[in-house]
N, C-alpha and C positions, 0 to 999 in steps of 0.2 A: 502455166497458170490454169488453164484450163483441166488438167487433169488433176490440180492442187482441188480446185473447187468442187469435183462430181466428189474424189475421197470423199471431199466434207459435208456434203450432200450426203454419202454413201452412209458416214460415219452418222448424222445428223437422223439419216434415216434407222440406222440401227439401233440406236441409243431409245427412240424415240417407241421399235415396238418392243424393244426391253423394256422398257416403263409400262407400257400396258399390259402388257402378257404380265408383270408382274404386280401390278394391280386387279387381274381378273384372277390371277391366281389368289391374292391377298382375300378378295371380294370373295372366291367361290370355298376359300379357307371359313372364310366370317359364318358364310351361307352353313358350310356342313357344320362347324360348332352350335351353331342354331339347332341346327335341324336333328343333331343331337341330346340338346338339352330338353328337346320336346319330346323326343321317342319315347321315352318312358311312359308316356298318357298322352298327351296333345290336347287335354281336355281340363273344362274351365269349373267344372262343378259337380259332387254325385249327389244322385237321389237313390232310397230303397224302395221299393218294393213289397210289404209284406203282408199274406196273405195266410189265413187260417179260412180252410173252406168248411169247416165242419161245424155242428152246433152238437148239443146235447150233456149231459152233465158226464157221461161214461165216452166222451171225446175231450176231456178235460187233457190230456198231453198233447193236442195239436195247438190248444189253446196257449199251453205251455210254453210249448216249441215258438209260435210266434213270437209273443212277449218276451223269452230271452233271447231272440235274434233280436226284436224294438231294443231292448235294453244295450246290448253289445253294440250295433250300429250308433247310439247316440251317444256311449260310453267311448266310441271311437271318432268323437265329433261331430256327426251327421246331426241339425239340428230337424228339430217338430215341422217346420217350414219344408224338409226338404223330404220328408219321410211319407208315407200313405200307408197306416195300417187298416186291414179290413178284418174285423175282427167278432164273428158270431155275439160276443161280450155277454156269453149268459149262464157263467162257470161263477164268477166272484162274488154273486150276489142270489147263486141259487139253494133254495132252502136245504141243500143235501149240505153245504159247506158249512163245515166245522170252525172255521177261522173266515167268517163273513168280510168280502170286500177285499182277499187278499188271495193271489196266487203263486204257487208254488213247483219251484222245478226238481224238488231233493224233498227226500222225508224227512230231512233236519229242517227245513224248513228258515233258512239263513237268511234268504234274500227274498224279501215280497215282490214281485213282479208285476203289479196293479199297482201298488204304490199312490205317490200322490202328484207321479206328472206322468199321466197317459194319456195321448191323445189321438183314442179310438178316431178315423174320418169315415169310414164306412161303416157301420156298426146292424150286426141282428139280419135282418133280413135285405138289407139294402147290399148284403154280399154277396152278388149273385154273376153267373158267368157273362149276363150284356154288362155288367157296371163296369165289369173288370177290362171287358176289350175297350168298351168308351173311355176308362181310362188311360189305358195305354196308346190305344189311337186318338186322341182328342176331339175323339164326338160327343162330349157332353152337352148339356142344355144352357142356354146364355146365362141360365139363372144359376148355375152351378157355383157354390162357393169354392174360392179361393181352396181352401185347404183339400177339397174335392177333386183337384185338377194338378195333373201331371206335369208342372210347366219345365216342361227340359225343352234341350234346344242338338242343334251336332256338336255340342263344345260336351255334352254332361253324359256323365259314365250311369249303367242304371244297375244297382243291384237289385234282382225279382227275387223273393221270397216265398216257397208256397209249401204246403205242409196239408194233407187231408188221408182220406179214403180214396184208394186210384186202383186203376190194373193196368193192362196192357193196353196204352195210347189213349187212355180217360183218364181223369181225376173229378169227383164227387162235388157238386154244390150244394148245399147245408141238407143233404139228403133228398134233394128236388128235382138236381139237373144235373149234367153232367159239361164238363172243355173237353176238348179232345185234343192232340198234337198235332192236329193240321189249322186247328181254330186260333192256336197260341203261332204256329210258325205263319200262317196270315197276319196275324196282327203286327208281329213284329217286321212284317215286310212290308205294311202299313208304316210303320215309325219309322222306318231306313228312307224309306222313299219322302215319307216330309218332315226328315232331318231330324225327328227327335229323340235322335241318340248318338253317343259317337261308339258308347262300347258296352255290354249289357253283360252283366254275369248272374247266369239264372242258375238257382240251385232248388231243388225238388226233392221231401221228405215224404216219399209214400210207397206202399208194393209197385213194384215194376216200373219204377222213377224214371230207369232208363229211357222206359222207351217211348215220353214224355215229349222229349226234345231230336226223336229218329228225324221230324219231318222240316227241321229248323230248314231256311236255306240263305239268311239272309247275312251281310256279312257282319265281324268284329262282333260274335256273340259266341262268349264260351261256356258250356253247360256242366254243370255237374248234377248228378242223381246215387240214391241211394241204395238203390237195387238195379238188379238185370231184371230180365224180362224174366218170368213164370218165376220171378221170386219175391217174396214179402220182406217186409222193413218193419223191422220188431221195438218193441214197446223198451221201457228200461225203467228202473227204479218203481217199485210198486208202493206204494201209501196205503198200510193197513186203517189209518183210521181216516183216512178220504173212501178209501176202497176203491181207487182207481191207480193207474199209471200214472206219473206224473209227467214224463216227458220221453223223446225218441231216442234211440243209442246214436242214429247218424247225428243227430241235431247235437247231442249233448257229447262225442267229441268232438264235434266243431266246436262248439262253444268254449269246452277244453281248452282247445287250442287254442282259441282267441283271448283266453285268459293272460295269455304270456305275451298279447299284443296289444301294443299302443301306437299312441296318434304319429312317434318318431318310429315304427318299426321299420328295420328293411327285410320283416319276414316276405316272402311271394307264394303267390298259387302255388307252386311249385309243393314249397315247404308245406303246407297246408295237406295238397293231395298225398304228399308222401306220409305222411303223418295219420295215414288210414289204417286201421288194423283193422283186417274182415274177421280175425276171432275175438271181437271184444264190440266192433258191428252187428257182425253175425249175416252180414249178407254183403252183398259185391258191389261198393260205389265206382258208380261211372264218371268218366268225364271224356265230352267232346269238345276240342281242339281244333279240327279245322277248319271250322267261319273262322277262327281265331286269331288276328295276324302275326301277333306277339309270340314268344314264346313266356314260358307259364315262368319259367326260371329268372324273366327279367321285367316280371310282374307285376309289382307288388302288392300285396294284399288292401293299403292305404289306397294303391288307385283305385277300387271302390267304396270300399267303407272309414276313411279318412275323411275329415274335413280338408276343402281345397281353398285355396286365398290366389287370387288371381295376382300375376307380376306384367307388368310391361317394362318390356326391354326398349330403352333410348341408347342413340348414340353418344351424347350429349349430359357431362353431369347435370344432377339439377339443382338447382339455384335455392339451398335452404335455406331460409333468415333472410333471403335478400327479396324488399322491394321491388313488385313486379314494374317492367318498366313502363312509361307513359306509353 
């Protein structure tokens, strides 16, 4: 009798950590499906970025170049709310223009780019190298308007935007001052440290783009630039009867590119970088990867410039139509 009853003790016991072991196995099943639905971003919102640092009417393609990255990001979802352009604004309405109030990225002149929803937030002189760290690190003034202010948080991806006159580890403010690559990798280790980012992809249109982003060190920030070092970033599409450039070759195949993308793409960085051609560029886009945690191949281009719609996952269906209970 007594050796009837340990069996069953034995048996009682074993049975017993088969059910757990096979519910911590079920549970740690749950956990990794999760934990893969999220890899792809983990993150709850993007904001851009875009900057034109130059002013004067014969920098009219930097002006360019901003406004069709504004237009590409909001054509890709990203609304006015989540966007910060900084924008000299003194091309559309300067007496040199032939076609007043409207700007242009082609000398067919297809698409106005000023248009009639632009929502300059930095505009003329208030685009200067302090506005730009306050924005990014959120030391602005209590009085600072809404649409002034960076409000991201670690849930939201950030696309930087910037386009001017630069060289080797500067880029030019409206011809008055200058950032440098350790002023931009400060700040962004300023925003890691109080959470206001989760993944930042900075992309830089100017001579020696590269070496921009040499000093970055902080993490989940992947850069791209449009030149190396001791090389310039050239001008594209000339307009005889503006007499200026209209827009950059690096900006204008990206833009390219992003023509063939929508808000359902599964294009990724990947596709994007590969899609470089330095004889139609004319100089050598970089990009750094190793802040980077992701790989570029399983990227995808919507985790920054897509609109994002938050989900929460229950265990539990939820109760449509029906009468919340008392």
């Amino acid at each position: 009798m007594r050796l009837l009853q340990s069996l069953l003790r034995l048996s009682c016991a074993v049975a017993l950590c088969l059910l757990l072991s096979g519910a911590a196995l079920a549970v740690g099943a749950d956990e990794e499906r999760i934990s893969d639905l999220f890899d792809s971003g983990d993150h709850t919102n993007n904001w851009a970025v875009l900057v034109c640092t130059s002013r004067f009417w014969f920098n009219y393609r930097h002006i360019a170049n901003t406004l069709s990255m504004y237009r590409t990001v909001k054509r890709m979802g990203i609304p006015d709310s989540h966007i910060i352009l900084m924008l000299a604004d003194d091309v559309a309405c300067n007496a040199r223009n032939k076609h007043p109030a409207a700007v242009y990225d082609h000398p067919r002149k297809a698409t106005d780019l000023y248009g009639d929803n632009v929502e300059v937030d930095y505009r003329g002189y208030e685009v200067t190298v302090e506005s730009f760290i306050r924005l990014l690190t959120g030391r602005v003034a209590p009085e600072t308007p809404r649409n002034k202010r960076l409000l991201t948080d670690d849930k939201s991806n950030i696309f930087i935007y910037m386009t001017g006159h630069g060289g080797e580890d500067f880029l030019k403010f409206q011809d008055a001052e200058e950032i440098n690559s350790y002023d931009i990798a400060d700040a962004f280790q300023q925003m890691w440290k109080k959470q206001r980012y989760h993944e930042i992809l900075f992309v830089i249109d100017t001579c020696q783009a590269n070496t921009m982003y040499s000093q970055f060190y902080s993490p989940n920030i992947l850069s791209i630039g449009s030149s190396k070092k001791g090389e310039n970033s050239y001008s594209h599409f000339h307009d005889y009867d503006l007499g200026v450039s209209v827009i950059d070759r690096f900006t204008y195949y990206n833009l390219e590119f992003f023509e063939s993308v929508d808000m359902s793409s599964n294009q990724t960085l990947d596709d994007l970088v590969a899609a470089y051609n330095i004889s139609l560029i004319h100089s050598h886009p970089g990009v750094r990867k190793d802040l980077f945690r992701r790989e570029l191949s399983k990227t995808y281009l919507t985790d920054f410039f897509g609109a994002v719609q938050s989900v929460e996952l229950t265990s539990e269906a939820f109760p449509i139509g029906q009468p919340p209970s008392a």
